[in-house]
C-alpha positions in Angstrom: 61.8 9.9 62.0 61.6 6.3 61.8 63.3 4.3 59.8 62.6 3.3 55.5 65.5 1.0 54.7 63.8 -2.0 53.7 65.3 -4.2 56.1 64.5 -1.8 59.2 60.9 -2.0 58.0 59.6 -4.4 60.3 61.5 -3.3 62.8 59.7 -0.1 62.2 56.3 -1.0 62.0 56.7 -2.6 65.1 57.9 0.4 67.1 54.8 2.3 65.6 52.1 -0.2 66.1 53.3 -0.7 70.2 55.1 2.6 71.1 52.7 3.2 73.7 53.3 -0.7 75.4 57.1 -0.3 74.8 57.2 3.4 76.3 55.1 1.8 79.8 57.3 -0.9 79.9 60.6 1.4 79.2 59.0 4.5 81.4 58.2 3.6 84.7 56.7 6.6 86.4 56.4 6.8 90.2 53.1 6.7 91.6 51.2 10.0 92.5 51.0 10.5 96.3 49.0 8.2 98.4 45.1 9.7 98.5 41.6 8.7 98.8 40.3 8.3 95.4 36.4 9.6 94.6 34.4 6.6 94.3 33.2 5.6 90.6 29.3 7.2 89.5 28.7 3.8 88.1 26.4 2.1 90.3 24.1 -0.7 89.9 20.1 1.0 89.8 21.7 4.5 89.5 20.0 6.4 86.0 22.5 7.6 83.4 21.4 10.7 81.8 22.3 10.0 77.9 22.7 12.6 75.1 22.0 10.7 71.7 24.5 12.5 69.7 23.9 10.6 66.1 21.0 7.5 66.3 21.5 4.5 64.6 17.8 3.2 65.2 14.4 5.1 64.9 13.1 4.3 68.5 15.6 6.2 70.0 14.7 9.8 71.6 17.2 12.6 71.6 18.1 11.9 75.0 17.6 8.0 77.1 17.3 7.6 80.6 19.2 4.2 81.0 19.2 2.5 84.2 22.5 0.7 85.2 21.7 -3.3 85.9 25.3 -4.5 86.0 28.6 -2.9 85.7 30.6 -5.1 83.2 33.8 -3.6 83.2 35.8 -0.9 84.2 39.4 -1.3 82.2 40.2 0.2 79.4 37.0 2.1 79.3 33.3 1.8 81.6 31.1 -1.2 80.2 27.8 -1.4 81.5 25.0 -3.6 81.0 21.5 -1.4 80.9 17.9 -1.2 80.4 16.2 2.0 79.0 13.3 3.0 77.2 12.7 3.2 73.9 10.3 5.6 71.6 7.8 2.2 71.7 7.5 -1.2 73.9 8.9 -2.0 76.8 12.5 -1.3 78.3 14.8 -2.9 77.0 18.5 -3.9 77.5 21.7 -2.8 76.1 25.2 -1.7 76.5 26.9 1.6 77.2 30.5 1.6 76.5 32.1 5.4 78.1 35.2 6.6 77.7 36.0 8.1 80.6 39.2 9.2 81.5 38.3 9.4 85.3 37.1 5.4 85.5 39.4 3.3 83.9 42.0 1.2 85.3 44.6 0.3 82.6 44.7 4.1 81.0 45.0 5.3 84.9 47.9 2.6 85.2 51.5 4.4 86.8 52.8 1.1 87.6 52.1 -1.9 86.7 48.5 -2.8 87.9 48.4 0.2 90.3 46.2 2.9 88.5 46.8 6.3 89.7 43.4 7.3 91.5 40.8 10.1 90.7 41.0 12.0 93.6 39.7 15.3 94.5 43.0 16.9 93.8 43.4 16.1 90.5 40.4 16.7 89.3 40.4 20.5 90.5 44.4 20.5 88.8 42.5 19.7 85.6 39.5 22.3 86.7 41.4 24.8 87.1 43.8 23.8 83.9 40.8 23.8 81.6 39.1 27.4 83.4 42.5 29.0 82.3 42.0 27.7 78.5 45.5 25.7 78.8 43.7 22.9 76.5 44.1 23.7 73.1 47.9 24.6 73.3 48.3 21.4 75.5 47.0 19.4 72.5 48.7 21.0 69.9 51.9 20.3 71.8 50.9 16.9 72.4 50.3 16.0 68.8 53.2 17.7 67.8 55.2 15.3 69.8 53.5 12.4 69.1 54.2 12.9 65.3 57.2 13.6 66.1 58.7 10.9 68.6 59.3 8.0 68.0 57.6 6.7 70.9 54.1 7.9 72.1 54.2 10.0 74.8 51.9 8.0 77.6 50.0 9.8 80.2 52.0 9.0 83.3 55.1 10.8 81.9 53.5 14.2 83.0 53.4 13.4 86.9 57.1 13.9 86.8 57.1 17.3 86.3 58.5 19.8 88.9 55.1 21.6 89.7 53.1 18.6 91.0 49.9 20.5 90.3 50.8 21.2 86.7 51.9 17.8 86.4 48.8 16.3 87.7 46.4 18.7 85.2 48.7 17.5 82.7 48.4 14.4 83.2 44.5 14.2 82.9 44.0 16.5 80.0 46.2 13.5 78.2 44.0 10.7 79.5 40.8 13.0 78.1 43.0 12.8 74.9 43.6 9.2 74.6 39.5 8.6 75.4 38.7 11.0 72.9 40.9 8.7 70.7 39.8 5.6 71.8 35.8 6.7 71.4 37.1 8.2 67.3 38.7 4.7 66.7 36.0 2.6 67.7 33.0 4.4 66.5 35.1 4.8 63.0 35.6 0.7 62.6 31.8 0.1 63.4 31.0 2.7 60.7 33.2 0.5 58.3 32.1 -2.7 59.7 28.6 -1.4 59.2 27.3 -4.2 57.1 28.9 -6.6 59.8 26.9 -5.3 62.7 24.7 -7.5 64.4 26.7 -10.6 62.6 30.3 -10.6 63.3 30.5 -7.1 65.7 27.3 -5.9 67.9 25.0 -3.5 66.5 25.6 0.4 67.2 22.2 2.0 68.5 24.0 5.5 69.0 27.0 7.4 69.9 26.0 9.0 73.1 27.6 11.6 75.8 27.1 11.9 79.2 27.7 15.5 80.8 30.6 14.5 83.9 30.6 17.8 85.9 28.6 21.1 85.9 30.7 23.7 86.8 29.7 27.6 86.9 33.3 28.3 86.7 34.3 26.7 83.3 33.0 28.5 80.2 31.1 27.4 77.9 33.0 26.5 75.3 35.3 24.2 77.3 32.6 22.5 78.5 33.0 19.9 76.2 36.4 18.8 78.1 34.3 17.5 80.5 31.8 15.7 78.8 31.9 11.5 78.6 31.1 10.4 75.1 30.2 7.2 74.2 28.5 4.3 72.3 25.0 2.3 73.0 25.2 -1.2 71.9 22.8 -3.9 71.5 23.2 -6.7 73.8 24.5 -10.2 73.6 23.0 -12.3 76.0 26.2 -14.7 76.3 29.7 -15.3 77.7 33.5 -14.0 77.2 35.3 -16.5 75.0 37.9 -16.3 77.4 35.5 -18.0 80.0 34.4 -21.1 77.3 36.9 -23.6 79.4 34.8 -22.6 82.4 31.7 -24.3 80.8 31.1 -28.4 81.7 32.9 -30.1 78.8 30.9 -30.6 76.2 30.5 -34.1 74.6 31.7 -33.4 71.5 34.6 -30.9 71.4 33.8 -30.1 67.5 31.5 -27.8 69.4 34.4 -25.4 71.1 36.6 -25.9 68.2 33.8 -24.5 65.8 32.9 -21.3 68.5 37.1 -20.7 68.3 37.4 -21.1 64.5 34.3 -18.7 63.8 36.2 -15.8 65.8 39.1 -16.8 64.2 37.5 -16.0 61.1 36.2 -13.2 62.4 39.1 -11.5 62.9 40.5 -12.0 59.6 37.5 -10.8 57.8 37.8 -7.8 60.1 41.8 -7.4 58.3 40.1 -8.1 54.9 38.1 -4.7 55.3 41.2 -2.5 56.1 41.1 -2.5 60.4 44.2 -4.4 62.2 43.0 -4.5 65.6 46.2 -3.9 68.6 44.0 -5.9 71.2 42.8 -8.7 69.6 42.4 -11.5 72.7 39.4 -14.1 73.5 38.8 -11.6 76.3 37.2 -8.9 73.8 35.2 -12.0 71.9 31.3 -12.6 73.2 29.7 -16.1 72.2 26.0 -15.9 71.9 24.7 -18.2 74.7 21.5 -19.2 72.1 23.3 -19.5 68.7 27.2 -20.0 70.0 28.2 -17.9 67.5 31.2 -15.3 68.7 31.2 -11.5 67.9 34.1 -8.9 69.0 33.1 -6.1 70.6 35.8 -4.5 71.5 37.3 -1.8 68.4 39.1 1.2 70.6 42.7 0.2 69.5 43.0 0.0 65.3 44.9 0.7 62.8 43.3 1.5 59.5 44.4 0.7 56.0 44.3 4.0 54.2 46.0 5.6 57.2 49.0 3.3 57.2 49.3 3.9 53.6 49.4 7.5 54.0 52.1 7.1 56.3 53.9 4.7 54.5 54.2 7.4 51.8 55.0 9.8 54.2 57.9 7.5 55.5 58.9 7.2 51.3 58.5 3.3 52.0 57.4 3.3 48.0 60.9 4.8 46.5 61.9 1.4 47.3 62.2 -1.0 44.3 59.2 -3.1 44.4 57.5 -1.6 47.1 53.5 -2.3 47.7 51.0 -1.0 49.4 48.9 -3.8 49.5 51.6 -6.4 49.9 52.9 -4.4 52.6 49.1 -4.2 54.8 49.4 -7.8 54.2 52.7 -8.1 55.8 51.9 -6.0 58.8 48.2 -8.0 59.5 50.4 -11.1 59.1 52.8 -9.6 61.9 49.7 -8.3 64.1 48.4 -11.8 64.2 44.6 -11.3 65.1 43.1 -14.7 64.6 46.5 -16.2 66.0 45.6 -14.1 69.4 42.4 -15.7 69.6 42.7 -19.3 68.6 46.3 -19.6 69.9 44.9 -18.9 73.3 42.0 -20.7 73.3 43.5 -23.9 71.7 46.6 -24.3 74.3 43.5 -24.1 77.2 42.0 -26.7 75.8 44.7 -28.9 75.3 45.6 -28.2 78.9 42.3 -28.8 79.9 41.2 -32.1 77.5 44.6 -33.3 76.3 43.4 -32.7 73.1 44.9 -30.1 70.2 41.9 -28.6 68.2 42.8 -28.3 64.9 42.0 -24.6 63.5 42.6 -23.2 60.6 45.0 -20.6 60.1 45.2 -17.7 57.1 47.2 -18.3 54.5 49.3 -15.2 54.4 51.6 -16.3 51.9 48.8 -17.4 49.4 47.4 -14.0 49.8 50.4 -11.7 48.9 51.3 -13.9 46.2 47.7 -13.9 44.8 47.9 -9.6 44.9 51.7 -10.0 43.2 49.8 -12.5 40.8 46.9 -10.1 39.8 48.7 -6.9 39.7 51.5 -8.3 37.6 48.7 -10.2 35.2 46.9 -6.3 34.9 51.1 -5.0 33.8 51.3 -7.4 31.1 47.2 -7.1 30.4 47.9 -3.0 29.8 51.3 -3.2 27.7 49.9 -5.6 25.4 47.0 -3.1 25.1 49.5 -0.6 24.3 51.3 -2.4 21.5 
């Protein structure tokens, strides 16, 4: 269990909010065995054959042919720039964000920046684990651990089992896992961002899946281990944040420093509504190319208000004297940083670039906590005078 003493609370919170980065860092796993790995179904002009799951927009069909025009990225999860047709008009374009545990580099990473392949091996290891209906008890035992360690158990860990084919099944059914979570996170903080959408996050058209393999030998009911689920997007005809140094330099800097400050802002009014983002970087911020205004898009790794709380309680952080929920979200955002990830970045590029240190605005964390203290100890005194 971790730690409650008020003094071990930070050090605590950390642990939780970057077990998994601490265990890669502490962990490293050798590399599987030198193979061929299958090459990626994401192509540009190939068709993607989309489930619409839940719509978000009425000129969606219950299932979208989307043609591939770019593929965007291939990381954490598979990004790709699309056209497809909608129930009226012309195609049009948008973004399909999959969570694929085959495709994606960093959860695939053994060692550092060496991503352990899809190969045909594994993938008939994880076949054949699924076809013997080893998934459910897998999971269980997963979660089990996870709840109960203090550091989460990554991937990787299982290719160091003795049986190398049990290892490698193992070993995928926990990247399915962590997609799974990744696709519940995100789709969760758009649903709370919802009146945000299409001002400071991208709108969400539909959560989507896309069926990966059709096998006669798995049964039906585990077919859903190998289906890709995801989310359409609309898209932002602009440029990464992180690229904005790239640009000729603009005449008037006020310009940059007012496309930094705005995702700044962002982010913090993202913390205001309950969601700490864990990778909060310019890389994950678009600026529209038309208005210059920023929007993050990417919400796969959060941490949400009401869940910390629930743990917090679980951890008996509140028998301390003086403990507070609120204070304490306040605390942790104020540790997580997220507008200080974007504009801290951003501002030492320019400097490097110009000479000159944008001045941005920063939140006043402080202010804040002692504005909740203020209010909740002016509603104590409000109520006992009411009871005299």
């Amino acid at each position: 269990m971790l730690p409650r003493h008020p003094d071990d609370r930070q050090v605590c919170y950390t642990t939780y909010v970057l077990a998994a980065r601490w265990s890669d860092a502490i962990k490293r796993r050798r590399h599987t065995r030198a193979a061929t790995s299958s090459p990626a179904p994401y192509q540009e002009g190939k068709p993607l054959d989309l489930q619409v799951r839940e719509s978000f927009s009425r000129d969606l069909p219950s299932r979208v042919t989307a043609t591939i025009s770019k593929v965007l990225s291939m990381t954490m999860s598979v990004v790709l720039d699309v056209t497809f047709q909608t129930r009226h008009g012309p195609p049009v374009h948008g973004v399909v964000k999959l969570y694929d545990r085959r495709f994606g580099s960093c959860p695939r990473d053994v060692l550092e920046n060496k991503p352990a392949p899809r190969t045909q091996e594994t993938e008939a290891a994880f076949q054949a684990f699924v076809g013997r209906g080893m998934m459910p008890g897998f999971l269980r035992s997963l979660k089990e651990r996870n709840e109960s360690e203090d550091f989460a158990v990554a991937a990787r860990e299982f290719l160091d089992e003795p049986n190398r084919t049990e290892g490698l099944a193992k070993y995928e059914a926990a990247l399915w896992q962590d997609c799974i979570e990744h696709f519940e996170c995100e789709t969760k903080a758009y649903n709370r961002l919802a009146h945000l959408q299409g001002k400071l996050v991208p709108r969400v058209l539909a959560h989507i899946s896309l069926s990966a393999t059709k096998l006669a030998t798995i049964p039906q009911e585990a077919a859903s281990y190998f289906e890709i689920r995801g989310i359409l997007l609309e898209r932002i005809d602009g440029y990464c944040l992180e690229d904005l140094t790239l640009a000729p330099l603009p005449s008037n800097l006020r310009k940059w420093q007012q496309i930094i400050q705005s995702a700044a802002d962002i982010a913090h009014e993202i913390n205001k509504r309950g969601i700490i983002m864990e990778d909060c970087a310019p890389r994950n911020v678009v600026v529209d190319r038309q208005s210059h205004t920023p929007r993050i898009v990417d919400l796969a790794q959060c941490r949400f208000r009401d869940e910390l709380v629930k743990e917090w309680y679980k951890w008996e952080w509140h028998e301390d004297e003086g403990w507070d929920p609120d204070v304490e979200y306040w605390e942790q955002v104020s540790t997580t940083g997220n507008p200080g990830a974007i504009w801290a970045v951003m501002v030492n590029r320019v400097q490097k670039m110009t000479g000159v240190k944008l001045d941005i605005r920063y939140p006043d964390y402080g202010a804040i906590i002692a504005g909740i203290r203020r209010t909740k100890a002016e509603a104590a005194a409000a109520e006992r005078e009411n009871e005299v």
